[in-house]
N, C-alpha and C positions, 0 to 999 in steps of 0.2 A: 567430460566437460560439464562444468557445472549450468544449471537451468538459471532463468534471471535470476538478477539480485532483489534483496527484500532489504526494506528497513521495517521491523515490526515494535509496537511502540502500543503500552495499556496493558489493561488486567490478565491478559490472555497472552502475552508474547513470551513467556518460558513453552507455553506447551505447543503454541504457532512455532517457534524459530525452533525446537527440536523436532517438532513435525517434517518442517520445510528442509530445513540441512541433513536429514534422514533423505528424505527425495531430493537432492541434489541441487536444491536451490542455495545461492550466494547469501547468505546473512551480513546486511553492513550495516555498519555506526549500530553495533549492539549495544544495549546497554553495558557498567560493569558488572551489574549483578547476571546479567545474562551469559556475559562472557565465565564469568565465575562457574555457574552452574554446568554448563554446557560447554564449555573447554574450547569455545570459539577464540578465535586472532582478531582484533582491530581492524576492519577494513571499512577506510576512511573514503571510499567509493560513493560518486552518490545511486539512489537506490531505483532501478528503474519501476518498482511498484512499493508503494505505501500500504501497510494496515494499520488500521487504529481500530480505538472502541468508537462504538458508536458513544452518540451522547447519553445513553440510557444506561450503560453499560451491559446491556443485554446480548451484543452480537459484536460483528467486525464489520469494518468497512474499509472495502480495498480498492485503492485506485492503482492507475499506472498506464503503460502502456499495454496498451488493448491482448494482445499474445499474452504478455505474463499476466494478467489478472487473469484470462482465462484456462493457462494452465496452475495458477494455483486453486482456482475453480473447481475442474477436473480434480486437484492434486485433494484438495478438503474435500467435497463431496465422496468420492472414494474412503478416505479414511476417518473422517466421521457421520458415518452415514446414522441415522436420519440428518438432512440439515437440512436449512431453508435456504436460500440465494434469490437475489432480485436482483435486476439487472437496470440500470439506469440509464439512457442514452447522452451522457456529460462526457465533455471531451476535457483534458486534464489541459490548468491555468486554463481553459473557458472563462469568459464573462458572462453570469444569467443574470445579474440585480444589480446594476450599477449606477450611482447619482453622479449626475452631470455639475460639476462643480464651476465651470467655466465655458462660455462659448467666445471663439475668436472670431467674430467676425469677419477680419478682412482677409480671410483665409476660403473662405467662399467659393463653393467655384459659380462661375454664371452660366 
């Protein structure tokens, strides 16, 4: 039985998405060039954890549901060891910075 699914996306996702479908995780909405290299199927799934680059292009960053990011955790620590991992307490769609565009007043409660 396959581990969560992934969607992996930036400079790093040939050597993530063969990492991860070696350990048993789901690769979806690959790229073509990924599926090319890597002899992956089209699965049009949506993906329960995200990687991207960071903005700097220096690392990754993985969201998702709580379980799968920490077994991909687990899964990268293990196979590339040295690594670094920081852990953020954000909950995925969260709102932390949001401008108020409109107030309804007579929605009010008293």
């Amino acid at each position: 039985m396959a581990l969560h699914s992934v969607r992996v996306r930036g400079i790093y996702s040939t050597a993530l998405s063969y990492i991860l479908s070696e350990m048993g995780f789901r690769i979806v909405q690959p790229s073509d060039t990924i599926r090319e290299r890597l002899g992956l199927e089209y699965l049009k799934e949506s993906p329960e954890v995200d990687i991207v680059d960071t903005d700097g292009h220096n690392g990754i960053r993985v969201k998702g549901l709580e379980n799968g990011v920490e077994k991909i955790q687990d899964t990268l620590r293990d196979v590339l060891y040295p690594s670094i991992f920081r852990r953020y307490p954000l909950y995925m769609n969260g709102i932390y910075k949001g401008v108020v565009k409109e107030i309804d007043y007579s929605k009010r409660a008293n």
